[in-house]
C-alpha positions as CSV (number, residue, x, y, z in Angstrom):
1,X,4.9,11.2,-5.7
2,X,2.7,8.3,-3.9
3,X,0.4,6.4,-5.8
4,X,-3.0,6.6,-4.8
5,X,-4.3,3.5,-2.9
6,X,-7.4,3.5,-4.4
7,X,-5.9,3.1,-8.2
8,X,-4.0,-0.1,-6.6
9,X,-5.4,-3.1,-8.4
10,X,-5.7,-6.7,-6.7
11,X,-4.1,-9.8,-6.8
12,X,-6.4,-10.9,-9.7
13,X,-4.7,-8.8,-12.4
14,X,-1.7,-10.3,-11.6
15,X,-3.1,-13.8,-11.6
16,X,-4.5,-13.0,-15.0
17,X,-1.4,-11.5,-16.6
18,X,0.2,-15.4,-15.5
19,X,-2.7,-16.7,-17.2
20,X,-2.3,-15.1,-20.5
21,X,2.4,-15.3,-20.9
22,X,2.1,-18.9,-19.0
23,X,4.9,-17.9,-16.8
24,X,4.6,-15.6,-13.6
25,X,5.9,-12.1,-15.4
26,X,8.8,-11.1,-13.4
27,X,10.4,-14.7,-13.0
28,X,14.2,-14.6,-12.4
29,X,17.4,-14.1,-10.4
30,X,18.6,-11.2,-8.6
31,X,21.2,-10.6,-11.4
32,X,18.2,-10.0,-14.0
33,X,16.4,-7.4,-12.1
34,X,19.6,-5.7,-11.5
35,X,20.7,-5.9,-15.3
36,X,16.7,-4.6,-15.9
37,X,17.1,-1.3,-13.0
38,X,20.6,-0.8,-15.2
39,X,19.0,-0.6,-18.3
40,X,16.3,1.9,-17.2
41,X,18.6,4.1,-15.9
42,X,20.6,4.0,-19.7
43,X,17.2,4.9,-21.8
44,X,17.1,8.6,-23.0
45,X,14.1,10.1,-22.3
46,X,11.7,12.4,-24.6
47,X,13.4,16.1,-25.4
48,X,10.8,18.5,-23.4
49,X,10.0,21.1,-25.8
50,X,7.5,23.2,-24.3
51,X,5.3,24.3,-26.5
52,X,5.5,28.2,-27.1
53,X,2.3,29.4,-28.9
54,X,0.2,29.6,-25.9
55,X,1.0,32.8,-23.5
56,X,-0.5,32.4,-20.1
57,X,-1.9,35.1,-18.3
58,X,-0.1,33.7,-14.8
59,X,3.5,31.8,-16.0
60,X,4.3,28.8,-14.4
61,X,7.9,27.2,-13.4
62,X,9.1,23.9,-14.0
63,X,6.8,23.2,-10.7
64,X,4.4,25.8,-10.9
65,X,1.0,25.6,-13.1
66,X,0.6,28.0,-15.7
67,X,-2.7,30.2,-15.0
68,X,-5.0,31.6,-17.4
69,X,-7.8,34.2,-16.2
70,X,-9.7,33.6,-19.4
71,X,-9.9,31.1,-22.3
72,X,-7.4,32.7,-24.7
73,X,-9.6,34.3,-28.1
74,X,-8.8,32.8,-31.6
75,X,-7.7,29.5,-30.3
76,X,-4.6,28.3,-32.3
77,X,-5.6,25.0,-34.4
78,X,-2.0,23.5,-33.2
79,X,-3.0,20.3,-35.7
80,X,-4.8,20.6,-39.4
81,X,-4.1,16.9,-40.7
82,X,-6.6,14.1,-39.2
83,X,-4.3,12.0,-36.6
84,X,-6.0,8.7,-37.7
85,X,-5.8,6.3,-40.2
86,X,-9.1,5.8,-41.1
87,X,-10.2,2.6,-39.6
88,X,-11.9,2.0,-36.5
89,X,-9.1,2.2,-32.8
90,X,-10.5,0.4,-29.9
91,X,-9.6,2.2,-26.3
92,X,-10.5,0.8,-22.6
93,X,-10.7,3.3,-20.1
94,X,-11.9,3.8,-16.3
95,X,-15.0,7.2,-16.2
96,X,-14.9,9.0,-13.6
97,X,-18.2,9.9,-13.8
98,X,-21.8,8.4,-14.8
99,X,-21.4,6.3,-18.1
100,X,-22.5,9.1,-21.2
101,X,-24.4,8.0,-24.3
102,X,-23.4,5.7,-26.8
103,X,-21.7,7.3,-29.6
104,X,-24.8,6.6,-32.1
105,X,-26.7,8.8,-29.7
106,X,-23.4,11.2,-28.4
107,X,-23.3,14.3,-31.0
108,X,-19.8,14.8,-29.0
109,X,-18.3,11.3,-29.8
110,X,-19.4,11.6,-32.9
111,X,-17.8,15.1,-34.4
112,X,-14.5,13.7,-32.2
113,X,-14.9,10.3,-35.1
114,X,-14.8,13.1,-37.7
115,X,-12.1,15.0,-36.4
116,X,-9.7,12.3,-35.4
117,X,-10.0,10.8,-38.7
118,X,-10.7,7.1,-37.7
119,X,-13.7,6.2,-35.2
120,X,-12.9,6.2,-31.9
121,X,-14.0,3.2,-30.3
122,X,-14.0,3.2,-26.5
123,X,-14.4,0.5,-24.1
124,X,-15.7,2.0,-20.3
125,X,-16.2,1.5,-16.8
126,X,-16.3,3.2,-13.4
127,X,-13.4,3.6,-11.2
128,X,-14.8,1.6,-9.0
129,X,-15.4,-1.6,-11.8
130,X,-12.4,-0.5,-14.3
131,X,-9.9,-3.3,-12.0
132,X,-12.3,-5.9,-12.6
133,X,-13.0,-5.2,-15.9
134,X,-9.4,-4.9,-17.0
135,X,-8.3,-8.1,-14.8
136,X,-10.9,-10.0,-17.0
137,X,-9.9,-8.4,-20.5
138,X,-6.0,-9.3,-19.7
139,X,-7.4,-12.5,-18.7
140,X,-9.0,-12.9,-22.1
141,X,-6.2,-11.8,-23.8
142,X,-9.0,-9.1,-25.3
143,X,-7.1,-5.7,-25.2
144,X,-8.1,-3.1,-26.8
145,X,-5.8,-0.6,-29.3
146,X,-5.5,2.1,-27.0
147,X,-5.0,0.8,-23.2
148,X,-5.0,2.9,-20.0
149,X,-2.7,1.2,-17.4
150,X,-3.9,2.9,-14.2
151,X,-0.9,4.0,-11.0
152,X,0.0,0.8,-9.0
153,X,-0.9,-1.9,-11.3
154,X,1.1,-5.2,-10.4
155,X,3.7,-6.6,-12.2
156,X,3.3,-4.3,-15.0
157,X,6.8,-4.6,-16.4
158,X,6.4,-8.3,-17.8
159,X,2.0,-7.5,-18.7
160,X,4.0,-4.3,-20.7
161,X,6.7,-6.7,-22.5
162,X,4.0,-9.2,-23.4
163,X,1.7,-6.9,-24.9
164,X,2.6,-3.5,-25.5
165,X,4.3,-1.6,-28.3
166,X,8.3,-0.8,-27.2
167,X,8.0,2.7,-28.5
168,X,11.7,3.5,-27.5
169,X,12.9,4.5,-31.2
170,X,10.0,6.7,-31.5
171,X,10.5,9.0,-28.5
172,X,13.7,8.8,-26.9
173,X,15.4,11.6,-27.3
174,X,14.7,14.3,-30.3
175,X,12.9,11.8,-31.7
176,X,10.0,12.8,-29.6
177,X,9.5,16.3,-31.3
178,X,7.9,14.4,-34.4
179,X,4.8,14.7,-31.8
180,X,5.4,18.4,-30.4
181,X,2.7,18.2,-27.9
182,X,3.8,14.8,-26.6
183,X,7.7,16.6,-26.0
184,X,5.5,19.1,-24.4
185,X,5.3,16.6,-21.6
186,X,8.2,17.8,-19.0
187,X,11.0,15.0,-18.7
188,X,10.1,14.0,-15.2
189,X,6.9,12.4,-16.2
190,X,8.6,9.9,-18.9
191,X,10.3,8.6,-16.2
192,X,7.4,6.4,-14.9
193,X,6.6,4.7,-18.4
194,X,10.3,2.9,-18.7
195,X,10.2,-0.7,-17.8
196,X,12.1,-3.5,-19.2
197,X,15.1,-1.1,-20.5
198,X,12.4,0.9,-22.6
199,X,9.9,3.3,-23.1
200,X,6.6,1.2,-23.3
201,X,4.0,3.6,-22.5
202,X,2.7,7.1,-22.8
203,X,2.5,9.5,-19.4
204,X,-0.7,11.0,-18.3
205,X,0.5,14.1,-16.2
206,X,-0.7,14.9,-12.8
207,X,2.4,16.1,-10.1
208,X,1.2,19.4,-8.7
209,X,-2.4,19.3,-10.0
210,X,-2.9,16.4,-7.4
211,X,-0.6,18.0,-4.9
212,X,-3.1,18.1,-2.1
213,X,-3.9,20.4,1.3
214,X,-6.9,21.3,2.9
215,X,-9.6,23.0,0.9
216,X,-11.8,25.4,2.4
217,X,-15.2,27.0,2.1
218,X,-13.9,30.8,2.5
219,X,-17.4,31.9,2.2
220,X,-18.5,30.4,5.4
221,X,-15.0,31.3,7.2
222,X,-16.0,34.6,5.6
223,X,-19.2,34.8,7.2
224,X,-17.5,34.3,10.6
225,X,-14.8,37.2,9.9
226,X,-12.2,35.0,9.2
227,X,-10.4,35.9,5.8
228,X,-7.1,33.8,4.8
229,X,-6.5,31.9,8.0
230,X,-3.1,30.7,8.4
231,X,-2.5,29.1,11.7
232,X,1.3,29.2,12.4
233,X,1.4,25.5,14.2
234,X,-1.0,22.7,15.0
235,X,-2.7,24.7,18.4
236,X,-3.6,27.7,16.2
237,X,-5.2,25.1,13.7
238,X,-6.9,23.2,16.3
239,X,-8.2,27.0,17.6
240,X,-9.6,27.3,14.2
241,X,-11.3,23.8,13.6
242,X,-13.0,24.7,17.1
243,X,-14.6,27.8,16.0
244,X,-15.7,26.6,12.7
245,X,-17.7,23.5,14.7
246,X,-21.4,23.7,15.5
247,X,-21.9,20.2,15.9
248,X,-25.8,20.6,17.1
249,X,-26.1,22.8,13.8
250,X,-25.1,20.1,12.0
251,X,-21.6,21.6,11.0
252,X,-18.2,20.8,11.6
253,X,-14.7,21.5,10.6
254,X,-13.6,18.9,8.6
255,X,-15.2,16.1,6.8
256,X,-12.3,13.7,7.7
257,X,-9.2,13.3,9.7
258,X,-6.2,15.0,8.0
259,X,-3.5,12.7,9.3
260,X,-1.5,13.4,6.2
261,X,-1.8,17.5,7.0
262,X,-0.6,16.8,10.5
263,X,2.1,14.2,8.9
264,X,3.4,17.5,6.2
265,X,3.1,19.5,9.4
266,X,5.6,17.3,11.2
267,X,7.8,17.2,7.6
268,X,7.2,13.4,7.1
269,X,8.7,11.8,4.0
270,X,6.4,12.1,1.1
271,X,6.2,7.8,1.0
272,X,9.6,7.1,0.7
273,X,12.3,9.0,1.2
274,X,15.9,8.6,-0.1
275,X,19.3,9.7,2.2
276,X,22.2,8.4,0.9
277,X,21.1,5.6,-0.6
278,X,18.9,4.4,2.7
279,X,15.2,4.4,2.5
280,X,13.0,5.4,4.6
281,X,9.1,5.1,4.5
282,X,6.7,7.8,6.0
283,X,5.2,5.2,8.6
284,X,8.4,4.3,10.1
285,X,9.6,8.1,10.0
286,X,9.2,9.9,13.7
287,X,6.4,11.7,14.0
288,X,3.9,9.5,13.1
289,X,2.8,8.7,16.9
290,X,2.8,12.9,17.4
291,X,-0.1,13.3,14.2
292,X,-2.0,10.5,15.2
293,X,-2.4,11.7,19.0
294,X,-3.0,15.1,16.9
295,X,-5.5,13.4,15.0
296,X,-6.9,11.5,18.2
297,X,-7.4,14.8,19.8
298,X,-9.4,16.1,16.9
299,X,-12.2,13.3,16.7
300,X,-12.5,13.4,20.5
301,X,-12.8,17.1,20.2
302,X,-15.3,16.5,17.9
303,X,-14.2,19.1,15.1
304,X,-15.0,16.1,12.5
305,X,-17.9,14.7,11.4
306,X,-19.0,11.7,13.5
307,X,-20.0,9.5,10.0
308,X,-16.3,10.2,8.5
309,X,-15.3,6.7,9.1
310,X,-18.2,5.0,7.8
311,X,-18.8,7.6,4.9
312,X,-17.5,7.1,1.0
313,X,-15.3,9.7,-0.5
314,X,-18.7,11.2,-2.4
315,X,-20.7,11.3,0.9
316,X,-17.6,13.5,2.2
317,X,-17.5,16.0,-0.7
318,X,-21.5,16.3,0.0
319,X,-20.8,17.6,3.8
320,X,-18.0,20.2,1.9
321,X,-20.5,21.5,-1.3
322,X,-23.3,21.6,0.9
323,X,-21.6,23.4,4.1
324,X,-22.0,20.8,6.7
325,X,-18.0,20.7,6.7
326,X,-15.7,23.6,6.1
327,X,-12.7,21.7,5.3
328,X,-12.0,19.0,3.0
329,X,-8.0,17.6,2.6
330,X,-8.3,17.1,-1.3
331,X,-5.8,18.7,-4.6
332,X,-6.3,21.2,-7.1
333,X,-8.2,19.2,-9.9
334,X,-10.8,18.8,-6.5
335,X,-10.2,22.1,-6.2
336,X,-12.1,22.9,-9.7
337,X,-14.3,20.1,-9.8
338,X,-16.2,21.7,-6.1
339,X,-17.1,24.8,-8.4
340,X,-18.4,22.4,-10.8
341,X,-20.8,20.7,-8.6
342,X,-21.7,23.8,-6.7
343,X,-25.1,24.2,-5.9
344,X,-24.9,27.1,-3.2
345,X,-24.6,30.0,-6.0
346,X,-22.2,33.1,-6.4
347,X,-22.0,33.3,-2.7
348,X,-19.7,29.4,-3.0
349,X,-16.0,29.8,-2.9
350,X,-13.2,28.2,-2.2
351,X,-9.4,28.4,-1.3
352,X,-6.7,26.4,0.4
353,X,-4.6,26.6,3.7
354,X,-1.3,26.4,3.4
355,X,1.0,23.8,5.8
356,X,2.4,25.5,9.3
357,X,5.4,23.8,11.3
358,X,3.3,21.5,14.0
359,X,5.4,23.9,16.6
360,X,6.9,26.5,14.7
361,X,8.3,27.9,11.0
362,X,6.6,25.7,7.9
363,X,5.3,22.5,6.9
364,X,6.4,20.2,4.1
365,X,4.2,19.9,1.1
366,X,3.9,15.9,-0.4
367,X,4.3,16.8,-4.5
368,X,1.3,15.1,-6.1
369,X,1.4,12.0,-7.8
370,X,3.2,12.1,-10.8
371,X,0.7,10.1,-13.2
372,X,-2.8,9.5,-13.2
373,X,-2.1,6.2,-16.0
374,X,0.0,5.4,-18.4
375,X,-1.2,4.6,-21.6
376,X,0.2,1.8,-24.0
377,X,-0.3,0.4,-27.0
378,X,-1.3,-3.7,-28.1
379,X,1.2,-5.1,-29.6
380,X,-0.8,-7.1,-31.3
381,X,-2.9,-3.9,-32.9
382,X,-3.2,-3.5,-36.9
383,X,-3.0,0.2,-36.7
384,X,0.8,1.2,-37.1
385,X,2.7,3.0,-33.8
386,X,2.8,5.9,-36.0
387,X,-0.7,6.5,-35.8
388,X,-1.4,5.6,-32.1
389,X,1.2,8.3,-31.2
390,X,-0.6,10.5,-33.4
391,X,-3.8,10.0,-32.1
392,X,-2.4,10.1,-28.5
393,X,-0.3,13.7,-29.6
394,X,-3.8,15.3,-30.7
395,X,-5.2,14.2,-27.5
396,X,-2.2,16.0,-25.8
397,X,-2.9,19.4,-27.3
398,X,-2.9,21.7,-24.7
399,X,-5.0,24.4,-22.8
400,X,-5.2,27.8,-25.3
401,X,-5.5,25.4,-28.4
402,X,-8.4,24.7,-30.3
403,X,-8.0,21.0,-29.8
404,X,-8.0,21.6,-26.2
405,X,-11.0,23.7,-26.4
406,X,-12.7,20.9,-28.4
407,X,-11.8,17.8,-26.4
408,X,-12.2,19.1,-23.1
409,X,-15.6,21.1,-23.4
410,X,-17.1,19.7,-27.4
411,X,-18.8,22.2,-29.7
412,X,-20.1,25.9,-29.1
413,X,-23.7,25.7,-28.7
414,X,-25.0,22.4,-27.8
415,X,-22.0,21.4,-25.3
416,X,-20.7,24.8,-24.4
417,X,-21.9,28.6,-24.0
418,X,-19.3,31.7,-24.6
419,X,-19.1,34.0,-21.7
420,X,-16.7,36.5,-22.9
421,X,-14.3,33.7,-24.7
422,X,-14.9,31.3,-21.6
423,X,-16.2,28.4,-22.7
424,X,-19.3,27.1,-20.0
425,X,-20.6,23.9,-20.3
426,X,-23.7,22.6,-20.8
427,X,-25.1,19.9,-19.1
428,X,-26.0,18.4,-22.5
429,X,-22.2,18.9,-22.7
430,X,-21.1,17.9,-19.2
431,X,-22.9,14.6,-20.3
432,X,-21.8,13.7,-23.4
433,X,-18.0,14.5,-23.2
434,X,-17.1,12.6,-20.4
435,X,-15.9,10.0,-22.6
436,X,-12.4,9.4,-20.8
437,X,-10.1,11.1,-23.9
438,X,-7.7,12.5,-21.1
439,X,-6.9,9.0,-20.0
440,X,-5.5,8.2,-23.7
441,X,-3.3,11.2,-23.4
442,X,-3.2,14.8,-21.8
443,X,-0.5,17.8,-21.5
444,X,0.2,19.1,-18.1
445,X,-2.9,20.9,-16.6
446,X,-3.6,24.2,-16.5
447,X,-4.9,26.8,-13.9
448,X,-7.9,28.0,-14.8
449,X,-12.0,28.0,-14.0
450,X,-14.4,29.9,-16.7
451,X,-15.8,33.2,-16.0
452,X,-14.2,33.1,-12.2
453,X,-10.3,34.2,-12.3
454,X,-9.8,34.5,-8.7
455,X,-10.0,30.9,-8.7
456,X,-6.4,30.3,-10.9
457,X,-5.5,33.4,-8.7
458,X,-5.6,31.5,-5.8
459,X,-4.9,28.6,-6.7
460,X,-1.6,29.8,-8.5
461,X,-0.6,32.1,-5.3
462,X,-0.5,28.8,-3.1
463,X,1.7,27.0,-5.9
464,X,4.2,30.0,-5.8
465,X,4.0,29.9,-1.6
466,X,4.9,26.1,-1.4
467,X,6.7,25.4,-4.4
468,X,10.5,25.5,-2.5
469,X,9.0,23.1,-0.1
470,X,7.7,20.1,-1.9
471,X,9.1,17.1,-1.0
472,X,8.9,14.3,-3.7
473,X,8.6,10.3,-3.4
474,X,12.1,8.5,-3.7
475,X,11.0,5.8,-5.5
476,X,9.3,7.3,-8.3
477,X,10.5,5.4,-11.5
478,X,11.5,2.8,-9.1
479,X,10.5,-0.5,-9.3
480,X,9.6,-2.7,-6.5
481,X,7.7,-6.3,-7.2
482,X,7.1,-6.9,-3.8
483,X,5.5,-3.2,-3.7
484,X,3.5,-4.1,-7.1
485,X,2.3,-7.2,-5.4
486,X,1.8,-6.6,-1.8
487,X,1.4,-3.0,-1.3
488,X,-1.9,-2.0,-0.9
489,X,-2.8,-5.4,1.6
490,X,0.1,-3.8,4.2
491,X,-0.9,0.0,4.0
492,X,-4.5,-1.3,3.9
493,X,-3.9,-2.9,7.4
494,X,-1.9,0.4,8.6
495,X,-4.8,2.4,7.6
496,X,-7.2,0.0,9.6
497,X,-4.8,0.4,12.9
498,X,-4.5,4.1,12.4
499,X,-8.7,4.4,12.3
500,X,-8.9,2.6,15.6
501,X,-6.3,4.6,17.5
502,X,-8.2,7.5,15.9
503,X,-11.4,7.0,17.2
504,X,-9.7,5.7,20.6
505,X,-10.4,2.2,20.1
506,X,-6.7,2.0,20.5
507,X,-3.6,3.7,21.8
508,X,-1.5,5.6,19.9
509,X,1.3,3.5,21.3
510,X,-0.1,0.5,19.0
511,X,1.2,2.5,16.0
512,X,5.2,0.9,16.6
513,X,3.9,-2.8,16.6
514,X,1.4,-2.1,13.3
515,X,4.6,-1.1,11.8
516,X,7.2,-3.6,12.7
517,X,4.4,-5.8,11.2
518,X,4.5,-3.7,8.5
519,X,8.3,-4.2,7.9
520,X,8.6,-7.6,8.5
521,X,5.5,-8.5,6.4
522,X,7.1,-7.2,2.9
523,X,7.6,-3.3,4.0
524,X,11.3,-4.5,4.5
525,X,11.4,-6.1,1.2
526,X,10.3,-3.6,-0.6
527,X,12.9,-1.0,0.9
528,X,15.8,-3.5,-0.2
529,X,14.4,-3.3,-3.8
530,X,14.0,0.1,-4.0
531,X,17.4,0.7,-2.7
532,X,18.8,-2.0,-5.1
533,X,17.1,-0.3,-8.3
534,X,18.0,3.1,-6.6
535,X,22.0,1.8,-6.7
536,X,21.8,0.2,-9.9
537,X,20.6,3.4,-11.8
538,X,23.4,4.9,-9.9
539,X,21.7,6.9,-7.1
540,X,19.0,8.9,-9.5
């Protein structure tokens, strides 16, 4: 389950967590990491209890999203008792999308404040300034109650122990049913919020809803008669790409290069992969040099748009909305999210293309990453651990339940229409409730889009076709400080040689030196860790 490069934080965070303990945070001999890997592998982790009110209309697995054609009727009020304490709980979060009002001016924020008991105070910035912003509030030893840890921040075991809440006693075990919807959360995703031989965090879910393939426009494949392609190896693919570009109409296949597609077409690891103890990462694997010639032939082809390489992710989901690409390589929450920015009407729909062998047979599927953030608590907080885990089990509710209905799309009439008992949002609504509650805590997502149920269909048909198939990232719940530190500088300079042999600037045979630079510049490092944490926690 790789961890998004773009949620990888600088060196600056890590500069500032040494600022604030005095001492750099994971100081010490071989012999204390090893005791540390040990004693991760000994905590118990959170009873799942799934929660058994809600029936869904398309069942899930343990890998498999539960689907719902329609918003269930008579929610179920899961929670009657106000979660907080009544005085005022400071959170910090990341928004993904524009800032929304203030609460004095958000009728959203301000019926949540009612509900929750306590007023929620909520500290935000953009993805692209939350790093910063965080780095400087570490810094300033300023943290707020309620703090969202994004994927690949460095050093977080020692930033964790300074200032966060051990909530070990709390969850571990049965102990976690005292919060049902927080047992809800499946097992595996507990894994990633042990460090330091305890539970010192909170999961927020992803796995499957960010596995991700290629999405595509099936109303313009449509309009050319094609109705659920599936190419049965890389030629056929390449056939397809080909007819779908019109490149003096101003359309093309794909809005980028989908060198992981061709790398789950090949059955690369998903990362890292684990074989008897030995790791391996997906750039060293074989078949790296086989997608990026793939790859090479595509942009020379021309069956992707000439400004991918110079275009921001936003630019590219433009091309995709607006039909200038047919294919964008994006996951299931993207998935819903297209529908939500569509502009192109009833006619707008969208599916995904499942993985074919590069020669023959099928593809691998890379499981999503496990967790969007973790969430812990200050240490140093006047609000009880009791509390914060019952505000962060409220915000867990999940889909079916009033609570859900509430925090996810606010209140009937000024934030949301009924059609039928789908809830549609407003864009008063769409505004003012994007205030970042599912980065404080959130059950596993659900398949579903209102008022259009051949989209959870779909979506759950391609989860059924590739769940035996997913492979998963070995070092999951594995923790590297050489990865924490240095991880995103040497994929960053990977990525850089893969773009030039890409757009033929250089050969594919460069690939083999990027990568012995690669290994030798911390790549080899980091497998040694992994495989010495892996050991110590006795090969799981």
């Amino acid at each position: 389950m790789p961890v998004s490069r773009r949620t990888f934080l600088g060196g600056g965070l890590a500069a500032a967590a040494v600022a604030v303990t005095g001492t750099p945070l994971l100081a010490g001999c071989a012999s204390d990491k090893k005791n540390t890997a040990a004693a991760n592998a000994a905590v118990k982790l959170p009873t799942y209890t799934k929660y058994g009110e809600i029936t869904p209309d398309l069942p899930g697995t343990d890998v498999v999203l539960d689907g719902f054609l329609k918003y269930p009727a008579n929610p179920v009020r899961a929670i009657t008792d106000a979660p907080g304490d009544g005085k005022p709980i400071t959170f910090m979060t990341n928004i993904p999308g524009a800032i929304p009002p203030a609460a004095d001016k958000n009728q959203f924020w301000q019926e949540l404040n009612k509900r929750l008991g306590s007023e929620l105070q909520i500290s935000m910035a953009s993805n692209d300034e939350y790093k910063d912003k965080f780095a400087t509030r570490v810094a300033g030893n300023d943290l707020s109650d309620i703090i969202n840890i994004p994927s690949g921040t460095p050093q977080v075991p020692g930033l964790l122990k300074a200032k966060a809440m051990d909530l070990t006693e709390h969850l571990s075990g049965d102990a976690v049913k005292k919060y049902p919807f927080l047992a809800n959360i499946p097992t595996l995703y507990w894994k990633g919020c042990v460090f330091n031989g305890a539970i010192y965090g909170v999961p927020v879910p992803r796995g499957m809803s960010r596995t991700s393939l290629p999405l595509y426009r099936a109303d313009l494949l449509a309009a050319k008669g094609i109705k659920d392609p599936a190419p049965k190896n890389f030629e056929e693919f390449f056939d397809l790409c080909k007819e779908l570009t019109a490149a003096k109409e101003n359309r093309w296949a794909w809005t980028r290069v989908p060198t992981s597609y061709l790398r789950m077409m090949l059955g690369l690891p998903n990362n890292w992969k684990e074989e008897g103890g030995k790791f391996t990462s997906v750039y060293e694997a074989d078949g790296n040099q086989d997608a990026l010639e793939a790859g090479r032939k595509m942009v020379a082809t021309g069956v992707i748009n000439p400004d991918t390489f110079s275009a921001k992710a936003a630019q590219r989901k433009q091309w995709f909305n607006g039909g200038i690409a047919a294919f964008d390589y994006d996951s299931f929450v993207a998935w819903n999210q297209y529908y939500s920015d569509n502009t192109a009407g009833d006619a707008f729909s969208v599916n995904m293309l499942d993985v074919p062998g590069f020669s023959s047979g099928d593809g691998k599927v890379w499981m999503g990453a496990a967790l969007n953030n973790v969430t812990a608590f200050n240490k140093a907080s006047s609000h009880s651990v009791e509390t914060l885990l019952k505000i962060a089990n409220w915000m867990a509710a999940p889909f079916g339940t009033e609570e859900y209905l509430f925090r996810k799309y606010g209140v009937q009439g000024r934030h949301y229409t009924l059609q039928g008992t789908d809830p549609v949002p407003t864009k008063v609504g769409v505004v003012e409730t994007g205030i970042g509650l599912q980065y404080i805590a959130d059950s596993t997502l659900a398949l579903y889009w209102a008022g259009k149920p051949d989209v959870p269909q779909n979506q759950h048909k391609i989860q059924e076709k590739v769940a035996d198939r997913l492979l998963y990232d070995a070092s999951y719940g594995l923790y590297s400080d050489t990865s924490s530190k240095k991880w995103s500088q040497l994929t960053d300079a990977l990525t850089d040689t893969e773009n030039q042999i890409l757009q033929g600037k250089k050969p594919v045979s460069e690939w083999a030196s990027a990568v012995k630079t690669f290994l030798s510049s911390g790549g080899e490092k980091i497998r040694g860790e992994l495989q010495d944490a892996f050991a110590t926690a006795g090969g799981k």
